[in-house]
C-alpha positions in Angstrom: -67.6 -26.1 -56.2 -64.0 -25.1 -57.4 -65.8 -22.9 -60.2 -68.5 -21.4 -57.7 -65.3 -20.6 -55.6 -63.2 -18.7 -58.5 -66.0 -17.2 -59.5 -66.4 -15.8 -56.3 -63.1 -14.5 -55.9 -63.1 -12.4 -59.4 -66.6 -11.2 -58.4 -64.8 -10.3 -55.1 -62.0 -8.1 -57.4 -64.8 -6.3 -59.6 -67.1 -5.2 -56.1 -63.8 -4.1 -54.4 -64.0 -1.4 -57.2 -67.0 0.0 -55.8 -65.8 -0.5 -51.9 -65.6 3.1 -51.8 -69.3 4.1 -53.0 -69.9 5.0 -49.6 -66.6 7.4 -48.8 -66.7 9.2 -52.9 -63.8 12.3 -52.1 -65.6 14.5 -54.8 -67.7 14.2 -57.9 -64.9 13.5 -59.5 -63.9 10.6 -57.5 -67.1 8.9 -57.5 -67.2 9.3 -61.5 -64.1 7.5 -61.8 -65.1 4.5 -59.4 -68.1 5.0 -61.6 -66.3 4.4 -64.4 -64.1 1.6 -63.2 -67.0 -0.4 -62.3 -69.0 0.1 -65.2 -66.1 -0.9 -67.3 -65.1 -4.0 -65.3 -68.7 -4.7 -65.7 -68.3 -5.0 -69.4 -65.7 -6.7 -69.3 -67.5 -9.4 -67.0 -70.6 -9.4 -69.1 -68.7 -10.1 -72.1 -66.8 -13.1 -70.7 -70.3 -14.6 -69.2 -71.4 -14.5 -73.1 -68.4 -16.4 -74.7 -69.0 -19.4 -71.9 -72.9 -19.8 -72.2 -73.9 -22.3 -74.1 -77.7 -21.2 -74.4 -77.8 -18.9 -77.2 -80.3 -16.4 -75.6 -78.3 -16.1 -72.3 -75.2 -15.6 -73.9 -76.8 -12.8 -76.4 -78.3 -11.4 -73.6 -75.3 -11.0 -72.1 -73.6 -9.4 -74.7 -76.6 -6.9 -74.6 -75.5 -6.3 -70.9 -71.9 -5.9 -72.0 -73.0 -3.0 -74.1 -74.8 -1.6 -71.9 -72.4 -0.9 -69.0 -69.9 0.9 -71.6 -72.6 3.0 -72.6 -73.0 3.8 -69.0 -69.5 4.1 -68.6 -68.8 6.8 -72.5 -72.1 8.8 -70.4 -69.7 9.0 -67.1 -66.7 9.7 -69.2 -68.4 12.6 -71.4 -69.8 14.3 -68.7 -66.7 14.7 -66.6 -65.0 16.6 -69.1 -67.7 18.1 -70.8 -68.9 19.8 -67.3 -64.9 20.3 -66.8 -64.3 17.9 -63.8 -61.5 16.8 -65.9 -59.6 17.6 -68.9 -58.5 13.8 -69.6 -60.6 10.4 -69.7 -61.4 8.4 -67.3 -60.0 5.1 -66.7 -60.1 1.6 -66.1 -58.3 -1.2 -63.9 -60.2 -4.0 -65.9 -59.9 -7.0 -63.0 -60.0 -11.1 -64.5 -62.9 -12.9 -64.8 -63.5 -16.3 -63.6 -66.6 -17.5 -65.3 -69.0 -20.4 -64.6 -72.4 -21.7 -65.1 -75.5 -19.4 -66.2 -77.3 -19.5 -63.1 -73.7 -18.1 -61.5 -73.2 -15.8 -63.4 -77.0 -14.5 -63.3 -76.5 -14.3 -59.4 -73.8 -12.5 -60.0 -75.5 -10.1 -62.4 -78.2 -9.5 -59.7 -75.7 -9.1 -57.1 -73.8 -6.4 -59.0 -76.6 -4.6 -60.5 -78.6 -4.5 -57.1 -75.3 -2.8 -55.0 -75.1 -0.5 -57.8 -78.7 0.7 -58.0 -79.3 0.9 -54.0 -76.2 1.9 -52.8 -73.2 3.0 -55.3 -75.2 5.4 -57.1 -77.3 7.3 -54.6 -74.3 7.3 -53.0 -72.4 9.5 -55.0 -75.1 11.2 -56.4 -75.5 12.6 -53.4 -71.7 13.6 -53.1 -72.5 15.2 -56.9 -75.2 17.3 -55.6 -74.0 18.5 -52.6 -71.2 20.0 -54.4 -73.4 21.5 -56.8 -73.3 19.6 -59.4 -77.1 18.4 -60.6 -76.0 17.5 -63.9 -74.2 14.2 -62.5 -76.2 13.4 -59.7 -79.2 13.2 -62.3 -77.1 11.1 -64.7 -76.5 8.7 -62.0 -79.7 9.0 -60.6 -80.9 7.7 -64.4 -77.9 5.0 -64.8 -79.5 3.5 -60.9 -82.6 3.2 -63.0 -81.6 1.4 -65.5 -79.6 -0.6 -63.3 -82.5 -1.6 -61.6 -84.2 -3.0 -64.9 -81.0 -4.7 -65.4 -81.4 -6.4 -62.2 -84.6 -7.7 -63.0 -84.0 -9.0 -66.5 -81.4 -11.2 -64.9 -83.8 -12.4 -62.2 -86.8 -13.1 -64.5 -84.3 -14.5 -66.8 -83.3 -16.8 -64.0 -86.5 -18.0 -63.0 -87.3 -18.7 -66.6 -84.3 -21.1 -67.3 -85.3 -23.1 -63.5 -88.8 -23.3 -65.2 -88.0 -24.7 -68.4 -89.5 -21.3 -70.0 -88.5 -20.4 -73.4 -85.9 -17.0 -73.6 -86.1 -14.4 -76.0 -83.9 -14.6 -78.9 -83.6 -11.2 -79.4 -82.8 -8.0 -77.0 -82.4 -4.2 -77.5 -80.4 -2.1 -76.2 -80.7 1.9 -75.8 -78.1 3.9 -77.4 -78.6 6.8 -74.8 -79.4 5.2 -71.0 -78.7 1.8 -71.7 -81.4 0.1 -71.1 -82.1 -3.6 -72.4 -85.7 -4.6 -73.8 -86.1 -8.2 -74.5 -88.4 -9.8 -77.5 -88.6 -6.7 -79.7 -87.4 -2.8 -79.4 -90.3 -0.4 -77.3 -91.9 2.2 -79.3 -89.7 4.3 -76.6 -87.4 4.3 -74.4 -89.3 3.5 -70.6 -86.0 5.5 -68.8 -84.7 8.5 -71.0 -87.5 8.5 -73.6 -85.6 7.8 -76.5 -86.9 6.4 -79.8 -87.2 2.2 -80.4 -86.2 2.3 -83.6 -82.6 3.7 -82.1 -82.2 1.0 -80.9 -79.2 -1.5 -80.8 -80.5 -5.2 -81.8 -79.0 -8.4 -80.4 -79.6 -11.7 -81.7 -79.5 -14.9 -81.6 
């Protein structure tokens, strides 16, 4: 109980860095937050895959780990690149409490699920009311992929209640960030990109 408890708290300290998904200033401020919550996710997902002690979770989560900073170099490159900003973006990485797979799965849902219904279209609106289509489509993609994230960590759920065996290997999109368990796609389902791109993580 203690665990679930701590667990909750440092969950508590990476959601507060979306609290504002519904209130974004500007583009710019709903990048950063973007960023920020993207990076803590990381961050999260990387401490989730030093504690598991099934090798499949914990590979998947290092996957996941990836993935967000991918989303988060896509946020970072297009705010100076469409000159939002002339310097980076950055992070307030929070501590994370970790405790049992299932846990952190929920937790994984939870995250992914705000993110994809609520953070992004949020401030993609924000984006392209101010004109600028560019960032509201790149969050518009990263809500996407989001939402297979989601997923992955639900079925992957259900599978280790079941008994079911996990993949041992999952791949990871260089461009959108998307995760493909078992073996690379011939393409990428979100952005299209080639399979053989491609970032493999093993077991």
């Amino acid at each position: 109980m203690l665990k679930k408890i701590s667990l909750f708290i440092s969950l508590m300290f990476i959601f507060f860095s979306f609290a504002n998904a519904q209130t974004a200033k500007s583009t710019l401020d709903g990048m950063m937050q973007s960023y920020n919550g993207e990076m803590n996710a990381s961050s999260m997902y990387a401490e989730f895959a030093k504690k598991s002690q099934n090798k499949s979770v914990a590979t998947m989560f290092k996957a996941a780990s990836a993935a967000e900073a991918i989303h988060a170099k896509l946020l970072n490159d297009m705010a100076i690149s469409n000159k939002l900003t002339t310097k980076p973006l950055t992070a307030k990485i929070d501590p994370v409490k970790t405790s049992t797979d299932n846990e952190h799965l929920k937790a994984g849902i939870k995250g992914e699920t705000y993110e994809y219904t609520k953070m992004y279209p949020a401030f993609s609106k924000v984006a392209m009311a101010e004109g600028n289509k560019d960032v509201a489509n790149l969050m518009n993609m990263i809500a996407s992929v989001e939402k297979t994230h989601a997923q992955l960590y639900d079925k992957t759920m259900r599978d280790l209640a079941s008994g079911k065996g996990l993949p041992e290997g999952y791949y990871v999109c260089p461009v959108c960030g998307y995760i493909e368990k078992g073996s690379s796609p011939d393409t990428c389902p979100i952005c299209n990109a080639a399979g053989s791109t491609f970032q493999a993580f093993l077991s």
